[in-house]
MDTraj code that builds the backbone (N, CA, C; nanometers):
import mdtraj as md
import numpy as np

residues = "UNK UNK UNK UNK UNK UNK UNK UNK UNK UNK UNK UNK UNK UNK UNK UNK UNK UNK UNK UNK UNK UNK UNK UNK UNK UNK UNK UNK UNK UNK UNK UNK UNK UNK UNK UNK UNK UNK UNK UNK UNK UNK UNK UNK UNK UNK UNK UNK UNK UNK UNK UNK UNK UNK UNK UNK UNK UNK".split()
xyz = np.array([
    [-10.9428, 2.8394, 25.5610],
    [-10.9352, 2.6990, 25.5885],
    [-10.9964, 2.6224, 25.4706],
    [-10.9719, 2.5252, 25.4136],
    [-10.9493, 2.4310, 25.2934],
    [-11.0744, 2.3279, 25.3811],
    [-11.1902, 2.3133, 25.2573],
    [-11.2393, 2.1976, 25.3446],
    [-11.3217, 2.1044, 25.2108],
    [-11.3163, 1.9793, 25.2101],
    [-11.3486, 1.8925, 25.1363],
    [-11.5159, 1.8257, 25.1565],
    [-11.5721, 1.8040, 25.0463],
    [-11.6814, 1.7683, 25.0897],
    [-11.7206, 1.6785, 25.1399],
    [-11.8650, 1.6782, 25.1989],
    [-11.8740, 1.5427, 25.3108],
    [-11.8832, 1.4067, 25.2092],
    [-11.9132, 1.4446, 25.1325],
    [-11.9280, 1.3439, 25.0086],
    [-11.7787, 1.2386, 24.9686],
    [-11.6681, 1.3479, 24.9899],
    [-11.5309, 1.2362, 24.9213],
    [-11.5037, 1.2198, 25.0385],
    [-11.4827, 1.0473, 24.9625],
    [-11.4482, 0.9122, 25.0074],
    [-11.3310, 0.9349, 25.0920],
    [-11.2293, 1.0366, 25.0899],
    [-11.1552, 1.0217, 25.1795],
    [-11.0033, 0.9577, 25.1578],
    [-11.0055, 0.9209, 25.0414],
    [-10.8914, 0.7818, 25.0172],
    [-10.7708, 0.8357, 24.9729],
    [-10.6862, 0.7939, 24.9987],
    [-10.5331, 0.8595, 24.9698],
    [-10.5349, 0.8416, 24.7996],
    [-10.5324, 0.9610, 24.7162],
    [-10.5052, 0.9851, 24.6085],
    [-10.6199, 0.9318, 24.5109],
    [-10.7574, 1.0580, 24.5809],
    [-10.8929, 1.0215, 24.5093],
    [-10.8974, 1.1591, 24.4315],
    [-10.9669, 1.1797, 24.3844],
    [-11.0104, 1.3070, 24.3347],
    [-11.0921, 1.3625, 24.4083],
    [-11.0986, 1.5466, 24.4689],
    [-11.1249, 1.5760, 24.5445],
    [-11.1550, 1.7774, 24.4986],
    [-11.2563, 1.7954, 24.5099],
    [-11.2356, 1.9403, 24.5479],
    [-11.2530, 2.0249, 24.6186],
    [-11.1500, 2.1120, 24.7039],
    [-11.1757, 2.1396, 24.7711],
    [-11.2352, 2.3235, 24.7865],
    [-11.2621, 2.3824, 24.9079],
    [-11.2863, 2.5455, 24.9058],
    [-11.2939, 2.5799, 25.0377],
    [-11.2430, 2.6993, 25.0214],
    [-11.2236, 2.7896, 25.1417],
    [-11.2992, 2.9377, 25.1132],
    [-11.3804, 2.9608, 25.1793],
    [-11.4746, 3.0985, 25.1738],
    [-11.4126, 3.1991, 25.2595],
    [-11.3905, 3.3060, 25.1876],
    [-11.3361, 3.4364, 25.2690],
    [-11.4266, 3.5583, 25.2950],
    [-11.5858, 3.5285, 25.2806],
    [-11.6557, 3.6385, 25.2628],
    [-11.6964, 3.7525, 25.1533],
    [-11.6172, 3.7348, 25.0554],
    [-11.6267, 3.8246, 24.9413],
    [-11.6067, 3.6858, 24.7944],
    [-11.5667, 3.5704, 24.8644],
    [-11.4996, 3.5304, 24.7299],
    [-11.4872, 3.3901, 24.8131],
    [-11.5041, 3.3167, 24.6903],
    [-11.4514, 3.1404, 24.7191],
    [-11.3613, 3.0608, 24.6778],
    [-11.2279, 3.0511, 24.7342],
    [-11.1108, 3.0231, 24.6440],
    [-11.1855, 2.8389, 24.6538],
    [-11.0931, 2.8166, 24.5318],
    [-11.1646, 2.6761, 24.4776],
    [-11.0533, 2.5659, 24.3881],
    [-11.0008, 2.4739, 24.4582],
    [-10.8764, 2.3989, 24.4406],
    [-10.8791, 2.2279, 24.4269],
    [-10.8509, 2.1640, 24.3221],
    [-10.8298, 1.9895, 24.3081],
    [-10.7759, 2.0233, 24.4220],
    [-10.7162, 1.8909, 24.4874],
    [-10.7541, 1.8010, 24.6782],
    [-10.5797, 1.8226, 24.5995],
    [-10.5233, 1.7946, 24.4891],
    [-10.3723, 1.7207, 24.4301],
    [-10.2995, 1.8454, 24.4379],
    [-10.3609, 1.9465, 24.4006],
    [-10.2666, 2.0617, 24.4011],
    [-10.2252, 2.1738, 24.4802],
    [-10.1557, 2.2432, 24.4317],
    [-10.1771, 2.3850, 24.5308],
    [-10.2292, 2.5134, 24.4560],
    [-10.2690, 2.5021, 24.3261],
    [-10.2713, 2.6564, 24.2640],
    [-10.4264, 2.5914, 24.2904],
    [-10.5030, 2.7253, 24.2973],
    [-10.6734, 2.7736, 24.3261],
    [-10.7144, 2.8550, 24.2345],
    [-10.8406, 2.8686, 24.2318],
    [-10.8509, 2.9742, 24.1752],
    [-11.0114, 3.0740, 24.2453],
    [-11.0538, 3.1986, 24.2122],
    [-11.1260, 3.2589, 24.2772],
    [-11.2386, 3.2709, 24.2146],
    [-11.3470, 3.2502, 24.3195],
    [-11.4702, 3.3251, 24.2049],
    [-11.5591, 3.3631, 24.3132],
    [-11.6369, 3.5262, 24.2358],
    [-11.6880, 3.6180, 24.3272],
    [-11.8116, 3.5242, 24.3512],
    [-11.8787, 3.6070, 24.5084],
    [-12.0286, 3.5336, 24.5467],
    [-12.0933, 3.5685, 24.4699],
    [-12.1196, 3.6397, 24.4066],
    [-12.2559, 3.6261, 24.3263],
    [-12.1923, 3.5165, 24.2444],
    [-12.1367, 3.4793, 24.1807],
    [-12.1231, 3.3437, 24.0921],
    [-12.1180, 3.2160, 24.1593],
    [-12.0642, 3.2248, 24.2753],
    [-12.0741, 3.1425, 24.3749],
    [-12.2130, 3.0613, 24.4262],
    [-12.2597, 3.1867, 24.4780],
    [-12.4347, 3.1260, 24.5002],
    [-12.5046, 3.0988, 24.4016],
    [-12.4913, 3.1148, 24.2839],
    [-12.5587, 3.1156, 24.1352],
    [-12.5388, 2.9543, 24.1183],
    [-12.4144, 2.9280, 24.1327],
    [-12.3430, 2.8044, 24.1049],
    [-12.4201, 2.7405, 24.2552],
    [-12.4042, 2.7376, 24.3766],
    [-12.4763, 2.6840, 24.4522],
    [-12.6153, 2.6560, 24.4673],
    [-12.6748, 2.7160, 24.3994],
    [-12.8175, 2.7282, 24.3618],
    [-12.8481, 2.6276, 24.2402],
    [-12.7716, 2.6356, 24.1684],
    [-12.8188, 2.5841, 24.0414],
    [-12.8260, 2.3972, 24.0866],
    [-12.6938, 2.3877, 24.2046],
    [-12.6706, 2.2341, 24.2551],
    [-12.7858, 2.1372, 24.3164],
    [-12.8418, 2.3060, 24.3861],
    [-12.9267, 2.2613, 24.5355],
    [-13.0282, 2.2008, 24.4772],
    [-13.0701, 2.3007, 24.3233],
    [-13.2349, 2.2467, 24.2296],
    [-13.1761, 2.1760, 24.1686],
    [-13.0580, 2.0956, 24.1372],
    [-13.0423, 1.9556, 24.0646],
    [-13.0220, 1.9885, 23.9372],
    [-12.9375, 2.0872, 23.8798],
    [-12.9602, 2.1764, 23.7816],
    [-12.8882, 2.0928, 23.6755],
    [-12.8035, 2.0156, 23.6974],
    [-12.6812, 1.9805, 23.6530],
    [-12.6611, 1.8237, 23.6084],
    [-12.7943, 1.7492, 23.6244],
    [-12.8197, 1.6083, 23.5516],
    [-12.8777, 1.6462, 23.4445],
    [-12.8145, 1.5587, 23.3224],
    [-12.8570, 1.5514, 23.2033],
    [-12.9793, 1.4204, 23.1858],
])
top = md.Topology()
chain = top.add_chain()
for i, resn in enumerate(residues, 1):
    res = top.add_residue(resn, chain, resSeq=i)
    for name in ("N", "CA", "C"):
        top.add_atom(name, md.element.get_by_symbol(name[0]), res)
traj = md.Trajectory(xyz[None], top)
């Protein structure tokens, strides 16, 4: 299941990304398209981690 964050606005033809978790892997897709692409959990949580501590303001 495809799910968007609580964060976007919602608006017909915003920019959007979305993800669907399958347990091994997090497919990961713009809101506009249909091709995805995959990336394993350990890169996953690495990448979720890095968000949670604010890793990512310059």
């Amino acid at each position: 299941m495809w799910r968007k964050s609580s964060r976007s606005n919602g608006a017909q033809g915003s920019d959007c990304v979305e993800i669907a978790l399958d347990g091994s892997a997090a497919r990961i897709r713009d809101s506009k398209g249909q091709a995805d692409t995959t990336v394993a959990a350990p890169a996953w949580s690495a990448f979720l981690s890095m968000v949670k501590n604010d890793q990512f303001r310059s």
